[in-house]
Residue frames as qw, qx, qy, qz and C-alpha x, y, z in Angstrom:
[[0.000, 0.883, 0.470, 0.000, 0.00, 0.00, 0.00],
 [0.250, -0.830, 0.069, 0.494, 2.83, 2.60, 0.63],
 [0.324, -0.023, 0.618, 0.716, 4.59, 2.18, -2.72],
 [0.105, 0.848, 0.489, 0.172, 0.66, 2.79, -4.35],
 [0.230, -0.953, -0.112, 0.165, 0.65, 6.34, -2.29],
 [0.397, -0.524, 0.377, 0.653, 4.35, 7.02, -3.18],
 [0.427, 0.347, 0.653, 0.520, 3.40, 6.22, -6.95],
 [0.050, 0.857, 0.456, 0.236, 0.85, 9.19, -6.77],
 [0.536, -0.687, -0.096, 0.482, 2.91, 11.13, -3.77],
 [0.594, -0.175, 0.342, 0.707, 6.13, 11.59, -5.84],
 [0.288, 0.506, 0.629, 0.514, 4.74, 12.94, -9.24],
 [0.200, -0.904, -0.351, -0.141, 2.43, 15.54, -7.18],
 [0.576, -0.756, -0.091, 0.299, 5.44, 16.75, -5.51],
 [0.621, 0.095, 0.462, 0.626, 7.53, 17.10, -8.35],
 [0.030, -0.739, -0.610, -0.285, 4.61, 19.24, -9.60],
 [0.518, -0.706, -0.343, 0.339, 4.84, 21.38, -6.72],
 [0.715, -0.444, 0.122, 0.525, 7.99, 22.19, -6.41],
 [0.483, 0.281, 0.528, 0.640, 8.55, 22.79, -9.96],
 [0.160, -0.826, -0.370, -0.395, 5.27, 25.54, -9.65],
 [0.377, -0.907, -0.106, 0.152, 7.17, 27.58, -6.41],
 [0.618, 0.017, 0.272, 0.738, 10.55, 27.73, -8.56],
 [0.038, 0.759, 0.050, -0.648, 10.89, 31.70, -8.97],
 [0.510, 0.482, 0.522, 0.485, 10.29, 32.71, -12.48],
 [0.352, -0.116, 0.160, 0.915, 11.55, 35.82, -14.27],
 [0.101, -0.357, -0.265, -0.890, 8.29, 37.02, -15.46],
 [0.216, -0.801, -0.502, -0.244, 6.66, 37.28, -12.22],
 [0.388, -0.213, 0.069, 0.894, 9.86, 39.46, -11.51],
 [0.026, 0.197, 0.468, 0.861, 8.45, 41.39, -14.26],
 [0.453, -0.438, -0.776, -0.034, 5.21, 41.04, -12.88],
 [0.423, -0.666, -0.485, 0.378, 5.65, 42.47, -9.65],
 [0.184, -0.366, 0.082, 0.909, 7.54, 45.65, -10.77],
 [0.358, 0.754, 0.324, -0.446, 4.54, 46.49, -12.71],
 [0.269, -0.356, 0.641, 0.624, 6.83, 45.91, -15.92],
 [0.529, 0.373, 0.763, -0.003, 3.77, 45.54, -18.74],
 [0.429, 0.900, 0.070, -0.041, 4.01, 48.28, -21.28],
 [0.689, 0.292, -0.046, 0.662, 7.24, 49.56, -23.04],
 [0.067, -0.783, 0.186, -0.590, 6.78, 53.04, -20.64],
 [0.466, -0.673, 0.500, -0.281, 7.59, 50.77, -17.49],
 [0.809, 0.292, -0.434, 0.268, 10.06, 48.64, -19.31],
 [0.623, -0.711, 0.326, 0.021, 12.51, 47.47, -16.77],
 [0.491, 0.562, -0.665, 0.028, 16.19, 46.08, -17.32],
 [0.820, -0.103, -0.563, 0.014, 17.09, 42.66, -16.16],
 [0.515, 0.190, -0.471, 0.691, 19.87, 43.64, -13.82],
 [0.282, -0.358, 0.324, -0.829, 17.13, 46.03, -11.48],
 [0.837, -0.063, -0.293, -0.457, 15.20, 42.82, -11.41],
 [0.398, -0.441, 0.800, 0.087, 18.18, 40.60, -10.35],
 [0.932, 0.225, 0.285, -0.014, 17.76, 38.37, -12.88],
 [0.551, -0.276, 0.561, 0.552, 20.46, 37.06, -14.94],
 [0.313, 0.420, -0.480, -0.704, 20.53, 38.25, -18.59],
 [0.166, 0.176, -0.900, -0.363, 20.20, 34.65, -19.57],
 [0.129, 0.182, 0.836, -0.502, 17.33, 34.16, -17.77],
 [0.490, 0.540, 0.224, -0.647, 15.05, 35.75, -19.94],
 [0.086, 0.386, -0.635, -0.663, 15.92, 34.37, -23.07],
 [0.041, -0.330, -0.888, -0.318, 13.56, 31.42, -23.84],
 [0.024, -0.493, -0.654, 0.573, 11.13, 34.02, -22.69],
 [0.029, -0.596, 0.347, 0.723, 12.20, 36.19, -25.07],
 [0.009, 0.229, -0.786, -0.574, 11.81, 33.79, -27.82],
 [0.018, -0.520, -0.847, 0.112, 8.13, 32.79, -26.72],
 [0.033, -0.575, -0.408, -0.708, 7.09, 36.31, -27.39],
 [0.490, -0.725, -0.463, 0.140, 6.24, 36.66, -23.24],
 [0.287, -0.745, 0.007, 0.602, 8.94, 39.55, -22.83],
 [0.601, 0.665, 0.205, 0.394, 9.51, 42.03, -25.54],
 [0.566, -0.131, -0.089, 0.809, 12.77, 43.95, -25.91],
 [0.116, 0.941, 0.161, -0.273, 12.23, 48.15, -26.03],
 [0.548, 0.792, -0.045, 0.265, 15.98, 48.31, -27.92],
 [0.044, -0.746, 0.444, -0.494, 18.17, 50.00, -24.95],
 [0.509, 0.076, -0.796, 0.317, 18.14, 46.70, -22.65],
 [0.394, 0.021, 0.421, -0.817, 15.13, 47.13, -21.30],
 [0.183, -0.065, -0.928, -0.317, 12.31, 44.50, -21.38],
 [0.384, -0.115, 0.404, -0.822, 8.69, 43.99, -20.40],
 [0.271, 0.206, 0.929, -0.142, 6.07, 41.48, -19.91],
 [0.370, -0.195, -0.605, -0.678, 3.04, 41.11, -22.78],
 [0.541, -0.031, 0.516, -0.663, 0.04, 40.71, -20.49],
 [0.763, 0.357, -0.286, -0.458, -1.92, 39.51, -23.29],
 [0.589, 0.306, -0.738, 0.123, 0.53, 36.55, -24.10],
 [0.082, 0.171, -0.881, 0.433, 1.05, 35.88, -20.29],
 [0.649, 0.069, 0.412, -0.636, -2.68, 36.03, -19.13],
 [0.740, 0.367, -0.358, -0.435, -2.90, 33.47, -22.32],
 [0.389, 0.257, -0.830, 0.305, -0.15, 31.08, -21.11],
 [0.250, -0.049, 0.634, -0.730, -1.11, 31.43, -17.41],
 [0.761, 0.260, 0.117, -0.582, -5.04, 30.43, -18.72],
 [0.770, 0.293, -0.559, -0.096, -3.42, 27.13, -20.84],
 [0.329, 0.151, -0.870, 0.336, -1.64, 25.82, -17.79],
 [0.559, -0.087, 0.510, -0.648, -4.87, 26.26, -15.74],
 [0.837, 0.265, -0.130, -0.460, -6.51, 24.04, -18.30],
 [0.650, 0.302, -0.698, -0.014, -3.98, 21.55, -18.94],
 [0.142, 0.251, -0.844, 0.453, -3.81, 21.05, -14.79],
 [0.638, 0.023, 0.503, -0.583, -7.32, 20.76, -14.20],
 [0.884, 0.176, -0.227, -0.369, -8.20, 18.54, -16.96],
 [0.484, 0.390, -0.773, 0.127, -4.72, 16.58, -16.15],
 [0.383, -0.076, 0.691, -0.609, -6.40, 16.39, -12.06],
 [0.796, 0.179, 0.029, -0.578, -9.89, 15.19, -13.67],
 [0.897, 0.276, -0.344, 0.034, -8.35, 11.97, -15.93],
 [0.664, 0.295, -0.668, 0.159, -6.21, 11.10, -13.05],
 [0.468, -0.249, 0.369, -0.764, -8.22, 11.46, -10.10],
 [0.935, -0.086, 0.033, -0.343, -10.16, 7.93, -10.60],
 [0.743, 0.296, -0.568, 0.193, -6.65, 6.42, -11.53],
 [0.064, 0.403, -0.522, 0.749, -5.18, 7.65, -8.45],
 [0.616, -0.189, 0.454, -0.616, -8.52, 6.25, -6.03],
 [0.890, 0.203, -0.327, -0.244, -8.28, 3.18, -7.90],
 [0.592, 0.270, -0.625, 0.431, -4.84, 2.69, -6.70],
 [0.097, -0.529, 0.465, -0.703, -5.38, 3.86, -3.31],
 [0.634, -0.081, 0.541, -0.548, -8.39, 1.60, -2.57]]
């Protein structure tokens, strides 16, 4: 029975963890960074230059030119709305697996 509960445990915690890992655009975020008039630069943010890059290339931060950067609402409220879906529907279709194994 404890392996079962570890099978389900492990995965969910993984999950977790993964979701309280600090991300660069709610850096951006919190300084109110969302228009190119309160572009911020990486470096008042702490963030590492490199940090933003696959961000960058997803279209979620857009450069202003001078090394400054800001956060597309639009694009992020879009993302941010796909991972709500993909985790509730992923809870729904593995909720009965997951009480199957338990009991």
């Amino acid at each position: 029975m404890p392996l079962r509960l570890g099978a389900i445990a492990l995965p969910i915690g993984l999950l977790l963890l993964a979701r309280k890992m600090p991300s660069p655009l709610a850096a951006f975020r919190r300084a109110n960074a969302l228009s190119p008039e309160t572009a911020r630069k990486p470096a008042t943010l702490n963030l590492p230059a490199w940090s933003i890059e696959d961000w960058q290339r997803k279209g979620l931060i857009v450069p202003t030119g001078d090394g400054r950067y800001y956060l597309d609402p639009a694009r992020d409220r879009a993302r941010r709305l796909r991972w709500t879906i993909a985790m509730t529907a992923a809870a729904a279709l593995t909720a009965p697996l997951a009480l199957w194994i338990v009991l």
